[in-house]
DSSP file (Angstrom, degrees, kcal/mol; ACC not computed):
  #  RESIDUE AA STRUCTURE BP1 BP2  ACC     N-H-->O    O-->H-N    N-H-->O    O-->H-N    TCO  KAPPA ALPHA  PHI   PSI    X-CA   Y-CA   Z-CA
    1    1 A X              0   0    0      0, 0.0     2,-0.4     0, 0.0    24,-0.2   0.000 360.0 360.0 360.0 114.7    0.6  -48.3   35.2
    2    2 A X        -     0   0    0     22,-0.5    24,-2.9    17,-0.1     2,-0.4  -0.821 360.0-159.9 -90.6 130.2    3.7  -49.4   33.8
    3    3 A X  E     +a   26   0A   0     -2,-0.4     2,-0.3    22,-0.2    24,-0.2  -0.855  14.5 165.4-108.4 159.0    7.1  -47.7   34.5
    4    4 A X  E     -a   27   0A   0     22,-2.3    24,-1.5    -2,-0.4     2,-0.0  -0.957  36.2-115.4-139.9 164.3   10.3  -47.7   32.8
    5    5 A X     >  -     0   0    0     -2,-0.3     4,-1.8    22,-0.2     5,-0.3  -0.183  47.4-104.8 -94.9-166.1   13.8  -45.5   32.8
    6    6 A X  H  > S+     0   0    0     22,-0.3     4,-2.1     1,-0.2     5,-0.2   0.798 120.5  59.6 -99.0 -13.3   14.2  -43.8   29.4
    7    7 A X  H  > S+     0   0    0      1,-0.2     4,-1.2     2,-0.1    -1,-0.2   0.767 107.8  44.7 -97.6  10.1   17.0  -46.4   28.4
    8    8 A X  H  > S+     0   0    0      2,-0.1     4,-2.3     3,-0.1    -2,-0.2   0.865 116.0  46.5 -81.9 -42.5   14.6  -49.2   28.8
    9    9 A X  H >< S+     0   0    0     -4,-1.8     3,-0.8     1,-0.2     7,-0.2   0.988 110.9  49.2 -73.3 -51.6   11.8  -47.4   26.9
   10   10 A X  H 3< S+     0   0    0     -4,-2.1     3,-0.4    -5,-0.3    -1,-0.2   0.912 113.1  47.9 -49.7 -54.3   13.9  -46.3   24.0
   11   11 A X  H 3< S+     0   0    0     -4,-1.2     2,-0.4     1,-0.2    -1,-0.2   0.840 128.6  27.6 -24.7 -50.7   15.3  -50.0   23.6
   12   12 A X  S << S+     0   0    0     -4,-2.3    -1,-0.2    -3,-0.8    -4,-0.0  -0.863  81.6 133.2-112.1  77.0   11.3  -51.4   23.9
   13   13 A X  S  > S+     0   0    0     -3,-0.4     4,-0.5    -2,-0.4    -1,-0.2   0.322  72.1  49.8-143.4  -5.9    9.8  -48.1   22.4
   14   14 A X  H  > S+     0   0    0     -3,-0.1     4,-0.6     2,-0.1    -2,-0.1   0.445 116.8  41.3 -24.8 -50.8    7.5  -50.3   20.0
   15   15 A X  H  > S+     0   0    0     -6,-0.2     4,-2.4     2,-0.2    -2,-0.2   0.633 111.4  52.6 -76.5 -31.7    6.4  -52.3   22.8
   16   16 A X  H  > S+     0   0    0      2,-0.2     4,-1.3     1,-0.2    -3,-0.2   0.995 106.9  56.7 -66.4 -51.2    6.0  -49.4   25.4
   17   17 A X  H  < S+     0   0    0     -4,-0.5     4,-0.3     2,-0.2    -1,-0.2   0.733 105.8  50.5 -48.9 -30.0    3.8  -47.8   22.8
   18   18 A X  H >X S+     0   0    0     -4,-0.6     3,-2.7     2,-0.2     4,-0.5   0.998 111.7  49.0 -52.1 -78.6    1.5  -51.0   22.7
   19   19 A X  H 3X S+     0   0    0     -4,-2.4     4,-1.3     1,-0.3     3,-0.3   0.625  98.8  60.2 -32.3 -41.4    1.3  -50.9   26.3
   20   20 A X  H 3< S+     0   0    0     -4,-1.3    19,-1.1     1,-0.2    -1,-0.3   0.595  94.2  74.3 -73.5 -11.6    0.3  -47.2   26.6
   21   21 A X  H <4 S+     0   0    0     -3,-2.7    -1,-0.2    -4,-0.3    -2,-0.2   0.858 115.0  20.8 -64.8 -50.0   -3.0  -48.3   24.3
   22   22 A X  H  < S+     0   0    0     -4,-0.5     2,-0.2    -3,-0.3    -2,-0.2   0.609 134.8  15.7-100.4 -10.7   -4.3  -49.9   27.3
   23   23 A X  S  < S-     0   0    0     -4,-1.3     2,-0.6    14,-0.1    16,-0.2  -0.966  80.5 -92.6-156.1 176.7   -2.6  -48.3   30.3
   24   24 A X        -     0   0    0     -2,-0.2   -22,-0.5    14,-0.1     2,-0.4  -0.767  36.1-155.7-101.4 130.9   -0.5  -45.2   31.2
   25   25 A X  E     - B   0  37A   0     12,-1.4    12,-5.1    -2,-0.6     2,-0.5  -0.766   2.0-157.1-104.5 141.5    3.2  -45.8   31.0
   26   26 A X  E     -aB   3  36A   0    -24,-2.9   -22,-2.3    -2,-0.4     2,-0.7  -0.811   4.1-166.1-101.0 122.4    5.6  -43.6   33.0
   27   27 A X  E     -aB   4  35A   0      8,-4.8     8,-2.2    -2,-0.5     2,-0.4  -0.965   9.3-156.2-112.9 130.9    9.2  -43.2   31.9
   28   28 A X  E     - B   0  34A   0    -24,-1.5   -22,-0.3    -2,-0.7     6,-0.2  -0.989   7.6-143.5-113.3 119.4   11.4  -41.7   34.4
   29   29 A X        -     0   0    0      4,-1.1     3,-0.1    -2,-0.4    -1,-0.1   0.375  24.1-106.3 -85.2 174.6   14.5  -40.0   33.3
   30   30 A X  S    S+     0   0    0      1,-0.2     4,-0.0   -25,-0.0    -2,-0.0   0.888 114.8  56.2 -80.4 -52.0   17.8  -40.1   35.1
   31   31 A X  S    S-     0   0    0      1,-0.1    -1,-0.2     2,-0.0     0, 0.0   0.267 125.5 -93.9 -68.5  12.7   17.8  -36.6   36.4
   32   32 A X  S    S+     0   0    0      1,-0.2     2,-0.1    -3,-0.1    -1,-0.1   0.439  83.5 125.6 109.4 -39.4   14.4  -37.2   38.2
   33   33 A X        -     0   0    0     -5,-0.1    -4,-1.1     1,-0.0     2,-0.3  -0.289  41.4-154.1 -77.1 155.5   12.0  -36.1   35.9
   34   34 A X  E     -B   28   0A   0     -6,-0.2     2,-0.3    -2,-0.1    -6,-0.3  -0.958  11.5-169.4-153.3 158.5    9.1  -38.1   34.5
   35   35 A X  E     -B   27   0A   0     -8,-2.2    -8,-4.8    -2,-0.3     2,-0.5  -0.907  17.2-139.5-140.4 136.5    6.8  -38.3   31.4
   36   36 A X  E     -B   26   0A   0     -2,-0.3     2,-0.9   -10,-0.2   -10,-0.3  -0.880   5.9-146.3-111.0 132.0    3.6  -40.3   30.9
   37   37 A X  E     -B   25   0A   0    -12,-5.1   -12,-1.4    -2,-0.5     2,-0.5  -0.668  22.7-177.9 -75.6  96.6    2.9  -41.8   28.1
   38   38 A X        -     0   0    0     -2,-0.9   -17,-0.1   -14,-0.2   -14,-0.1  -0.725  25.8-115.8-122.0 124.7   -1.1  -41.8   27.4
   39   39 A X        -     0   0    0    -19,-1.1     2,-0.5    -2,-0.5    -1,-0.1  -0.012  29.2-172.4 -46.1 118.1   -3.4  -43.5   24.1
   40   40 A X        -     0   0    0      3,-0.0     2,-0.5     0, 0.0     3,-0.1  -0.806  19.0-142.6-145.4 132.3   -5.1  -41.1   21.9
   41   41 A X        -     0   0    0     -2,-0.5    -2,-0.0     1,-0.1   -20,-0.0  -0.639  35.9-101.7 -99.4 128.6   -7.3  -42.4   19.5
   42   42 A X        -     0   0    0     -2,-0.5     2,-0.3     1,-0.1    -1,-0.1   0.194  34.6-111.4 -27.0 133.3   -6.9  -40.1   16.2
   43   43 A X        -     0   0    0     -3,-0.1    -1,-0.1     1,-0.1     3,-0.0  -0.646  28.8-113.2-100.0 155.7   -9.5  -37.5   15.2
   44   44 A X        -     0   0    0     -2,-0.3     2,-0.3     2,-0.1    -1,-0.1  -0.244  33.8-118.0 -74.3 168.9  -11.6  -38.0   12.4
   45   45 A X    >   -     0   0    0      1,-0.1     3,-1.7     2,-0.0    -1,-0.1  -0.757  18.3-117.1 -99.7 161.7  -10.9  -35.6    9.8
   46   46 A X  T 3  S+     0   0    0     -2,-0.3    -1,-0.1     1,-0.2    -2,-0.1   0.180 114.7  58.0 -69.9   1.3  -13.8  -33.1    8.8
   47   47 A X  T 3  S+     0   0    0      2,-0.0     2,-1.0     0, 0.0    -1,-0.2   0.230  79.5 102.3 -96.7  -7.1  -13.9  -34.7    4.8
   48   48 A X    <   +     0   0    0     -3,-1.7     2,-0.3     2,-0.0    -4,-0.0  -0.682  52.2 139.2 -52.9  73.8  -14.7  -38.0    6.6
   49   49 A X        -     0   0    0     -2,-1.0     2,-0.4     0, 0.0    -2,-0.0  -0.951  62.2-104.0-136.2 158.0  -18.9  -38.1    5.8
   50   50 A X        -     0   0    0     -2,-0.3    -2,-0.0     1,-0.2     0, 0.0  -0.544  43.6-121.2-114.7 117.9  -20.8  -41.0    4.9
   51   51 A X        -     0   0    0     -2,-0.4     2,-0.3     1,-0.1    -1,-0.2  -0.030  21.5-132.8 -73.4-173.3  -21.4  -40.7    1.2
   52   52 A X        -     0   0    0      2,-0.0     2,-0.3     0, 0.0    -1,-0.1  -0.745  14.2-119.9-121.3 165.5  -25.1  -40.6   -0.4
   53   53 A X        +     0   0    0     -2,-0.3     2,-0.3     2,-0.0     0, 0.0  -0.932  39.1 173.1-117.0 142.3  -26.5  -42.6   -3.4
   54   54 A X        -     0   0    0     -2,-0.3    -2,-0.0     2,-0.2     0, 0.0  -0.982  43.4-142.7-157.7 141.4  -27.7  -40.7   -6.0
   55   55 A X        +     0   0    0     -2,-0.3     2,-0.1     2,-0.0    -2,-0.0   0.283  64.6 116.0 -99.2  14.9  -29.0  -40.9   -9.6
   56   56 A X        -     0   0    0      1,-0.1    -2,-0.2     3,-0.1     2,-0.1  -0.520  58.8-138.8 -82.1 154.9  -27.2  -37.6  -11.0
   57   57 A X     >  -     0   0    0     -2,-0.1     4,-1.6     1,-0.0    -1,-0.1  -0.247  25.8 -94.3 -86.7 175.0  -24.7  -38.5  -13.8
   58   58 A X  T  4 S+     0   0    0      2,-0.2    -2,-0.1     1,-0.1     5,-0.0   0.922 127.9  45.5   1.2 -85.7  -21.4  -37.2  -14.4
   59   59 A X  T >> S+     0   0    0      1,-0.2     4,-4.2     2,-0.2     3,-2.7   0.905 104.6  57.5 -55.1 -56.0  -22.7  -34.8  -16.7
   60   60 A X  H 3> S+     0   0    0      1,-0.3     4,-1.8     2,-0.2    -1,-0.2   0.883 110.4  48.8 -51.6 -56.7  -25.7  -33.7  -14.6
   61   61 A X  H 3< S+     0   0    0     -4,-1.6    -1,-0.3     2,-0.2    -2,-0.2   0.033 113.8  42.3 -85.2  25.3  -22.9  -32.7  -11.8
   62   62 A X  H <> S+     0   0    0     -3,-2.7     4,-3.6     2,-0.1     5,-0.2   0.472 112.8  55.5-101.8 -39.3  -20.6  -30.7  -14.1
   63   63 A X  H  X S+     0   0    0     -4,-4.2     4,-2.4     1,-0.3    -2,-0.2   0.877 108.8  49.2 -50.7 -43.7  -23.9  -29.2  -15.7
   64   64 A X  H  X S+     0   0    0     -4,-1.8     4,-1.8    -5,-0.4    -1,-0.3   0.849 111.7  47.1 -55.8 -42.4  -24.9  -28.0  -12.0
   65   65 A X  H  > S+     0   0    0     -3,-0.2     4,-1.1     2,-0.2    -2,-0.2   0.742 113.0  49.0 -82.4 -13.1  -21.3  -26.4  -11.3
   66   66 A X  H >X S+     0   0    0     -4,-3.6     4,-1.5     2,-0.1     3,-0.6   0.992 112.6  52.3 -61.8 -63.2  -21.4  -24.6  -14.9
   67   67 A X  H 3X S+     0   0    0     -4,-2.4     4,-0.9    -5,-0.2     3,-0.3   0.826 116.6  35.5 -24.0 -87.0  -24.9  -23.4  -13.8
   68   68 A X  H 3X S+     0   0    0     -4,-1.8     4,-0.6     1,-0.2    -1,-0.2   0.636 108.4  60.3 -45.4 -41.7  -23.9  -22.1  -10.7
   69   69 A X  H X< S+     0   0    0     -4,-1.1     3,-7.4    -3,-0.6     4,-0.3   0.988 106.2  56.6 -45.3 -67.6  -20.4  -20.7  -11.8
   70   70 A X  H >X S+     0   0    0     -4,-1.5     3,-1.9    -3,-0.3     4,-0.5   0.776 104.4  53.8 -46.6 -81.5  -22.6  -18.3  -14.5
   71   71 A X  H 3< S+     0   0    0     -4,-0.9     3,-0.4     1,-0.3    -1,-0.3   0.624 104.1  49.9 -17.1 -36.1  -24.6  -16.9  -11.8
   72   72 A X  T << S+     0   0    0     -3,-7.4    -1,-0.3    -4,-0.6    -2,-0.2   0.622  96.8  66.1-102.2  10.4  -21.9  -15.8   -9.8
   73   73 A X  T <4        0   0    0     -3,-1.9    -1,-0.2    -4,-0.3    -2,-0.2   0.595 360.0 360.0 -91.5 -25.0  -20.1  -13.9  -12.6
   74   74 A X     <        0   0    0     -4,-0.5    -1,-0.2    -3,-0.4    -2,-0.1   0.442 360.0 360.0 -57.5 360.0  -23.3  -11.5  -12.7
């Protein structure tokens, strides 16, 4: 665990963030208080899916969303 005071982190605040990737960094404030800085690795987003291969054309998958539209207009 690495600490620093907040005017050391702000200075190195590029570097601190590096640091926090692999360990937890503590900044301690003047007044006393202190805040840890901790890595979170990004969530994947829910339109992240692994596409498929597929022999429909263009055409074939506007012809399917026409199809479908006309159905639901009944």
């Amino acid at each position: 665990m690495k600490v620093y005071t907040f005017s050391e982190a702000r200075q190195r605040l590029a570097d601190v963030l590096n640091i926090a990737r692999t360990e937890e960094v503590v900044i301690k404030r003047r007044g006393g208080e202190s805040f840890s800085i901790i890595f979170r690795k990004g969530e994947k987003s829910p339109f992240d899916v692994k596409g498929i291969k597929t022999k429909a054309t263009t055409k074939d998958i506007l012809n399917a969303v026409k199809k479908s539209r006309e159905h639901k207009g009944r």
